[in-house]
Backbone as JSON, one array per atom type, in Angstrom:
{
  "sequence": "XXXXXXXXXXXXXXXXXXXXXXXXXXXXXXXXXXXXXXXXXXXXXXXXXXXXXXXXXXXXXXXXXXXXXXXXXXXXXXXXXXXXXXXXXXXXXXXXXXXXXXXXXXXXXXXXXXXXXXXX",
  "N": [[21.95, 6.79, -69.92], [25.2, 7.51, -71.05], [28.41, 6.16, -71.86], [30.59, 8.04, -71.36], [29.06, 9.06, -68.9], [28.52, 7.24, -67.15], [30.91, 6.28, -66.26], [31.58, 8.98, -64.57], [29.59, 8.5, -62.7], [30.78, 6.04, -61.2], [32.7, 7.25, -60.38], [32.33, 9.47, -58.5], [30.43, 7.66, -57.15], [32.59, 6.15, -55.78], [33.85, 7.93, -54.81], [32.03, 9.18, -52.78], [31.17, 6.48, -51.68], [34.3, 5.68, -50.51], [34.41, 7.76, -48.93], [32.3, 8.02, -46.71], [33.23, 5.28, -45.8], [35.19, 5.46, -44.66], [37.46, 4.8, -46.25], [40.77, 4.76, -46.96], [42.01, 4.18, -49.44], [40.15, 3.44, -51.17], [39.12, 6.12, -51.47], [40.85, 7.02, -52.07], [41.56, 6.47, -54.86], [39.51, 7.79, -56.15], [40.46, 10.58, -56.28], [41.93, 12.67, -57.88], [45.78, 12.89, -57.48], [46.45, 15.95, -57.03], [44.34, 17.06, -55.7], [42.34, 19.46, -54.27], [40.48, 20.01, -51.93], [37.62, 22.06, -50.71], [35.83, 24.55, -47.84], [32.97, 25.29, -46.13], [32.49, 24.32, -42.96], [30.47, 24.66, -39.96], [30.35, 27.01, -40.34], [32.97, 27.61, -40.68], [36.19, 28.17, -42.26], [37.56, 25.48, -44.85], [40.74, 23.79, -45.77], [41.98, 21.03, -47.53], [44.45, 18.82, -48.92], [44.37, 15.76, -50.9], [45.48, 13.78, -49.69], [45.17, 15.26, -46.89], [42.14, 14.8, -46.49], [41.49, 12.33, -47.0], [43.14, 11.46, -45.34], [41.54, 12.46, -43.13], [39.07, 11.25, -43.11], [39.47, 8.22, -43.15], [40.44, 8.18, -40.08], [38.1, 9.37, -38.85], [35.36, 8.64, -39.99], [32.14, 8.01, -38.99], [30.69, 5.98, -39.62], [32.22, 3.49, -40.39], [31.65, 0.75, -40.91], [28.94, 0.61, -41.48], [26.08, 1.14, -43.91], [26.04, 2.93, -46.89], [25.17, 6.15, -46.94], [22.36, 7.2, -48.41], [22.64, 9.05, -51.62], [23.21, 11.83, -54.14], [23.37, 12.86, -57.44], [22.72, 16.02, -58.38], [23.39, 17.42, -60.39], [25.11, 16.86, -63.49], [27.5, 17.75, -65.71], [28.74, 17.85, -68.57], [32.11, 18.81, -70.8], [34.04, 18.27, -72.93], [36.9, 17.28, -71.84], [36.69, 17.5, -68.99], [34.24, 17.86, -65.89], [31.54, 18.77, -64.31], [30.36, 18.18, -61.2], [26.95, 18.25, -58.71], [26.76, 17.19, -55.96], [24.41, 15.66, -53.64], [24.95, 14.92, -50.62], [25.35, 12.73, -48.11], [27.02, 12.66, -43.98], [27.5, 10.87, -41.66], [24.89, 12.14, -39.87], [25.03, 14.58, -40.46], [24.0, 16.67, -43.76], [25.35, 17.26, -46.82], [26.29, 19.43, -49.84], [28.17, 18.55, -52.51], [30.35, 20.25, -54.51], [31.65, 18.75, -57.33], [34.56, 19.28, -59.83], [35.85, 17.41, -62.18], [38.37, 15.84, -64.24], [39.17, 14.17, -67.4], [41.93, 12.63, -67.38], [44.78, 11.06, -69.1], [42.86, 8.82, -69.77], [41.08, 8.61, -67.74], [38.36, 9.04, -65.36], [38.84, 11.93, -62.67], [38.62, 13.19, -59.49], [39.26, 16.35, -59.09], [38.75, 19.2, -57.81], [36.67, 20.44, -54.54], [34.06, 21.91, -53.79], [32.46, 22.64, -50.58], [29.71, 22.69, -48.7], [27.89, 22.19, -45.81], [24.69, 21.28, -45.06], [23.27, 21.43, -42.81]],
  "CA": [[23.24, 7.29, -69.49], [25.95, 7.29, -71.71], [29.61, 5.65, -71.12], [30.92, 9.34, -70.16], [28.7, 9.8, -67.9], [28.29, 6.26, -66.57], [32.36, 6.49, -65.46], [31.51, 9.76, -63.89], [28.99, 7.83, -61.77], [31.06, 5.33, -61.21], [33.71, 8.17, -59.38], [31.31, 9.76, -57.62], [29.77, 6.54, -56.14], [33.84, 5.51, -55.34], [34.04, 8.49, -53.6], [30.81, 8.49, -51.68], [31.66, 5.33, -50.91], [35.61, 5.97, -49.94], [34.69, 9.04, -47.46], [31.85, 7.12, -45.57], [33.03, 4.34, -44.93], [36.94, 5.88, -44.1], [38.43, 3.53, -46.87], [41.26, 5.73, -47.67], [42.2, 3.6, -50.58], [39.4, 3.52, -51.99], [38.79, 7.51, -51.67], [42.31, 8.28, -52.98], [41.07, 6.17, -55.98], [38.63, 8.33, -56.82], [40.89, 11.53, -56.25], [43.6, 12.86, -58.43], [46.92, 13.46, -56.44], [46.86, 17.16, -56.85], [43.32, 17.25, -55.67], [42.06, 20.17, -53.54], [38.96, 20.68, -50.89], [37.73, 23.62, -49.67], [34.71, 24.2, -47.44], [32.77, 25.81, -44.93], [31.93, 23.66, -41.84], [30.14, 25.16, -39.14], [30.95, 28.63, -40.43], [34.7, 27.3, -40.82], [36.67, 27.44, -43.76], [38.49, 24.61, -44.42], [41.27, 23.24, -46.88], [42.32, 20.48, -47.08], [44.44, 17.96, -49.85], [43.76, 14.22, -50.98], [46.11, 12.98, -48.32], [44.75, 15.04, -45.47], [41.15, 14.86, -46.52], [41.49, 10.74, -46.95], [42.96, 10.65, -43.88], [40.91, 12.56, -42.3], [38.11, 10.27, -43.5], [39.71, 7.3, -42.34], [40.43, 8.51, -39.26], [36.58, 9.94, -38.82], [34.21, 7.94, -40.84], [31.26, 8.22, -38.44], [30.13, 4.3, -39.46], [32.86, 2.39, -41.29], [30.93, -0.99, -41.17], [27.1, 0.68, -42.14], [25.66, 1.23, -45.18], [26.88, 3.95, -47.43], [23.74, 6.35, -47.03], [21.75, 7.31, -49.84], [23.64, 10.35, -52.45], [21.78, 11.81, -55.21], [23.81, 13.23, -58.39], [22.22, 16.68, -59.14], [23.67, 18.26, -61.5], [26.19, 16.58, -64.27], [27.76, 18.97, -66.84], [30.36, 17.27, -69.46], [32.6, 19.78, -71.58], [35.19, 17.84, -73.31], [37.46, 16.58, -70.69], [36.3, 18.16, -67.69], [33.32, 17.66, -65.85], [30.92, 19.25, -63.14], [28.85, 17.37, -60.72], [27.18, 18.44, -57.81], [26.09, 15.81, -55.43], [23.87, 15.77, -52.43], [25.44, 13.61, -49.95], [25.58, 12.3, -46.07], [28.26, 12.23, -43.41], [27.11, 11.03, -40.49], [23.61, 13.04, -39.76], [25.37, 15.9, -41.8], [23.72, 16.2, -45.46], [26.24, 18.42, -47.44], [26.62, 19.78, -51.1], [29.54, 19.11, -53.36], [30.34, 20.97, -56.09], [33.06, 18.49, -58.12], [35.04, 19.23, -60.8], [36.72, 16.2, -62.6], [39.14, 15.88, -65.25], [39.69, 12.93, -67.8], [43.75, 12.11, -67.77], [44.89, 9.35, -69.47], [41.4, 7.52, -70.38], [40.71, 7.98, -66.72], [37.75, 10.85, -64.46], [39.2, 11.73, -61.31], [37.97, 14.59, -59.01], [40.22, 17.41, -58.73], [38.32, 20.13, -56.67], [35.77, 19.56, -54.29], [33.63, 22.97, -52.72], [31.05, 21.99, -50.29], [28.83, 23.35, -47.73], [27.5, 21.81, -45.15], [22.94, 21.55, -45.15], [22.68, 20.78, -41.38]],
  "C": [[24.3, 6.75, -70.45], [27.53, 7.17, -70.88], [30.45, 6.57, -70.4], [30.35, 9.2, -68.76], [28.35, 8.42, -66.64], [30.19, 6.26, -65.46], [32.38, 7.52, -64.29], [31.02, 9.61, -62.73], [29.85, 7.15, -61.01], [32.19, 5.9, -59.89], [33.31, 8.6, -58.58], [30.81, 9.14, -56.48], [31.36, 6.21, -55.42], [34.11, 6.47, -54.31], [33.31, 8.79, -52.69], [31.24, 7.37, -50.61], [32.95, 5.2, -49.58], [35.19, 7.19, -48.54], [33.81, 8.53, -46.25], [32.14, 5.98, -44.75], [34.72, 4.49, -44.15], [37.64, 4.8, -44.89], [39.4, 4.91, -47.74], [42.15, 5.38, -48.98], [41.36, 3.67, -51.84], [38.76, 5.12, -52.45], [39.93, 8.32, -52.57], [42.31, 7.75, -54.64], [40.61, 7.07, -56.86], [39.44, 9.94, -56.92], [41.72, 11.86, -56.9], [44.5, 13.68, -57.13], [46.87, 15.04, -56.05], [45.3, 17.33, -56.22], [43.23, 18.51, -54.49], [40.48, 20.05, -52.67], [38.63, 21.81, -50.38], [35.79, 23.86, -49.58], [33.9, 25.11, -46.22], [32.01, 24.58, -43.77], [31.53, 24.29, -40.71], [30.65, 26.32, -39.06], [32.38, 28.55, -40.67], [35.25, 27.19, -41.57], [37.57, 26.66, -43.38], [39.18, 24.31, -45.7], [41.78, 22.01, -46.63], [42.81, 19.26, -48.99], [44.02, 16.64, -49.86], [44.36, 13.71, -50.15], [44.83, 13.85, -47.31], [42.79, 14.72, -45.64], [40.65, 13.24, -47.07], [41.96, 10.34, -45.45], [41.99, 11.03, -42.83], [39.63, 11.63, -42.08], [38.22, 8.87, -42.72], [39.64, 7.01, -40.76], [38.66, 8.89, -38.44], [34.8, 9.46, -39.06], [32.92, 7.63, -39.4], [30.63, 6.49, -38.29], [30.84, 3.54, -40.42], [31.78, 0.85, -41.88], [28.97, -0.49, -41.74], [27.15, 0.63, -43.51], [25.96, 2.31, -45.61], [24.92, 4.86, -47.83], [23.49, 6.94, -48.27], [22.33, 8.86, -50.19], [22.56, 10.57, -53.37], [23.02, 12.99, -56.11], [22.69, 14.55, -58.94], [22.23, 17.22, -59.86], [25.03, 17.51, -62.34], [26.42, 17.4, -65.41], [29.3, 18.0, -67.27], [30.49, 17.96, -70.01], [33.95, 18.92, -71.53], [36.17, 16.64, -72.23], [37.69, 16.74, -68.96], [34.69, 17.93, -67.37], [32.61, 18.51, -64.26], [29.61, 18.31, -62.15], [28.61, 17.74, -59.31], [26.07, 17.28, -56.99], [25.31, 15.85, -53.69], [23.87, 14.58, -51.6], [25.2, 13.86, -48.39], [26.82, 11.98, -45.45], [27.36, 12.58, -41.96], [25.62, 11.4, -40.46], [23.58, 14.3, -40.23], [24.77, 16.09, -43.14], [24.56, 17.53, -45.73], [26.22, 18.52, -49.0], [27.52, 19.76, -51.17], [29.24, 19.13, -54.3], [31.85, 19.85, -56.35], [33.74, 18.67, -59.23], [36.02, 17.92, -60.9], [37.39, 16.42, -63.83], [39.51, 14.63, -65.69], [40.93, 13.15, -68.12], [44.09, 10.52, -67.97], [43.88, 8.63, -69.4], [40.72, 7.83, -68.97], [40.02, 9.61, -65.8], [38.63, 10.46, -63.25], [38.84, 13.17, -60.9], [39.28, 15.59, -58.79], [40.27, 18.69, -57.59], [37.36, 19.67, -56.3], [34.9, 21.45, -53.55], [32.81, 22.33, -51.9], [30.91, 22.97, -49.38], [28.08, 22.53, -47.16], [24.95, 22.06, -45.24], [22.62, 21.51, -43.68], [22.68, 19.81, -41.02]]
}
């Protein structure tokens, strides 16, 4: 893994981290300000920005104090200063797909969009 793609990890895992355990500090870390979500939940679309989709986190986090359950990075795509990763994650007993796009600003990845879909 190269230092690109080790940072990319590095965001990924921050935000993993930030949405399970409802640390909305640590999720808005990983988010750029303008960031967007958008999603289907139980057939539901949803939008939602880095405020409400940190707080909602906070607010929600299913097990603040557990362990941050196991994620899995399947797909990384670097092109310049943009990046694609889609990640197969847990919320709760939920496993969901995100699709992220990230963008390096100022030396620094941060996620910008997020699609997901819910697995069951």
């Amino acid at each position: 893994m190269d230092e690109e793609e080790r940072a990319i990890h590095a965001v990924v895992e921050t935000y993993v981290a930030g949405f399970n355990r409802g640390n909305k500090q640590l999720l808005l870390h990983a988010l750029h300000p303008r960031f967007v979500s958008s999603g289907l939940v139980d057939g539901k679309l949803q939008w939602d920005s880095a405020e409400e989709f940190a707080s909602f986190c906070a607010e929600s986090a299913p097990d603040p104090d557990g362990p941050v359950p196991d994620w899995k990075m399947e797909t990384l795509f670097i092109s310049g200063q943009t990046a694609v990763v889609v990640v197969r994650d847990r919320w709760g007993n939920r496993q969901f797909h995100d699709s992220l796009i990230l963008l390096k600003d100022k030396g620094r990845w941060q996620i910008v969009f997020k699609a997901f879909h819910g697995l069951g």
